[in-house]
C-alpha positions in Angstrom: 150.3 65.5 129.0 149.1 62.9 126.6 148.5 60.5 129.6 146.3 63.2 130.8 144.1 64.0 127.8 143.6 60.1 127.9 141.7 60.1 131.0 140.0 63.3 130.2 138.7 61.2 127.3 137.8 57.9 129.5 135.9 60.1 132.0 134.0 62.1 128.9 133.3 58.3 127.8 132.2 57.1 131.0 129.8 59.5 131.3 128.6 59.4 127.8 128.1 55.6 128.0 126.3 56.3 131.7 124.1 58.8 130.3 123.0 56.4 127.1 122.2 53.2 129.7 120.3 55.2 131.7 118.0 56.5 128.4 117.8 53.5 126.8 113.6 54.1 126.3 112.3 54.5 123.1 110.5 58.4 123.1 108.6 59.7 120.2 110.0 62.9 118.4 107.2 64.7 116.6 108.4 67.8 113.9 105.1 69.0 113.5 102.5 69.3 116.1 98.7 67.3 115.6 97.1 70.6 113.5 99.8 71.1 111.2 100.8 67.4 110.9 97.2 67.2 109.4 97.7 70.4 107.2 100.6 68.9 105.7 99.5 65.5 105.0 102.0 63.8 106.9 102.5 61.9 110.3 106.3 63.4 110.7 106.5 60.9 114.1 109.8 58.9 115.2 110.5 56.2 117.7 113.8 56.6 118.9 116.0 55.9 122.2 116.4 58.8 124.1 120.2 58.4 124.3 120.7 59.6 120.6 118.1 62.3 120.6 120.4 64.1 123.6 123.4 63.2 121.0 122.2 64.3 117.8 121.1 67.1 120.1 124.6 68.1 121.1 126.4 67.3 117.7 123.9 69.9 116.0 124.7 72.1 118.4 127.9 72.0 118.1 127.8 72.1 114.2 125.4 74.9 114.5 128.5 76.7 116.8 131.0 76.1 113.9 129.3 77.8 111.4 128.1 80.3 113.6 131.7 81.0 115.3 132.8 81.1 111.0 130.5 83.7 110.2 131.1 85.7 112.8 135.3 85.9 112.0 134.7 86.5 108.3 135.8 90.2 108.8 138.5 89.2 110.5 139.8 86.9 108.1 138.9 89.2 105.2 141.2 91.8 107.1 144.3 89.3 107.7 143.9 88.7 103.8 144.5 92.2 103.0 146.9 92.9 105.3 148.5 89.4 103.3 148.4 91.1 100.0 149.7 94.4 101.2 152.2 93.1 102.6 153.4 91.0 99.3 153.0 93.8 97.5 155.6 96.0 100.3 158.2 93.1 99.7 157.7 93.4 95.5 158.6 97.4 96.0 161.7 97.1 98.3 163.0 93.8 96.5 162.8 96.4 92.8 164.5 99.3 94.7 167.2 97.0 96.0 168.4 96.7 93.2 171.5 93.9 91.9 173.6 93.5 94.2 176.7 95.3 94.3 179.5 94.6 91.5 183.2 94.0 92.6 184.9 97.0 92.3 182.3 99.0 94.5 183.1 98.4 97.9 181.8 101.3 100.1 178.2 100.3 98.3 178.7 96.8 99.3 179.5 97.6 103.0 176.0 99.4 102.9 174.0 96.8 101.7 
């Protein structure tokens, strides 16, 4: 199995290091268009290869599908945690109305425990 996530691996790698050769020109990445570039006093412009715009592309995406995937179970994990308690709190009752255990001389109560 482990020799098999190791290729999985290579190929993901292979084609990772495929896809960045073949985007090796630079690109500008513009945040603002022209008209609100102006209105905000700024040239927001970058020069970048194209290789690690599609990267940064897919690791915010995939950050972005964390949190998102988070939120989304919060009531589920909120309901596991009060099952948790509840639970605890079962255990506390029965342990108290258990009781000591059984003394020496009182066999037929020890059998039942």
């Amino acid at each position: 199995m482990r020799y098999i996530r190791y290729l999985f691996l290579l190929i993901i790698g292979i084609g990772l290091l495929t896809v960045a050769l073949a985007n090796r020109e630079a690109v500008t990445l513009t945040a603002l268009p022209a008209a609100l570039a102006t209105l905000a006093g700024g040239n927001y412009t970058i020069s970048l290869p194209l290789f690690i715009i599609i990267f940064a592309s897919i690791v915010v995406g995939v950050l972005i599908g964390f949190v998102w995937e988070w939120l989304r179970e919060y009531k589920h994990r909120a309901e596991a945690s009060s099952q948790r308690r509840a639970r605890e709190q079962l255990e506390r009752e029965v342990t108290e109305l258990k009781g000591p255990p059984a003394k020496g001389g009182e066999d037929v109560l020890a059998l039942l425990d």
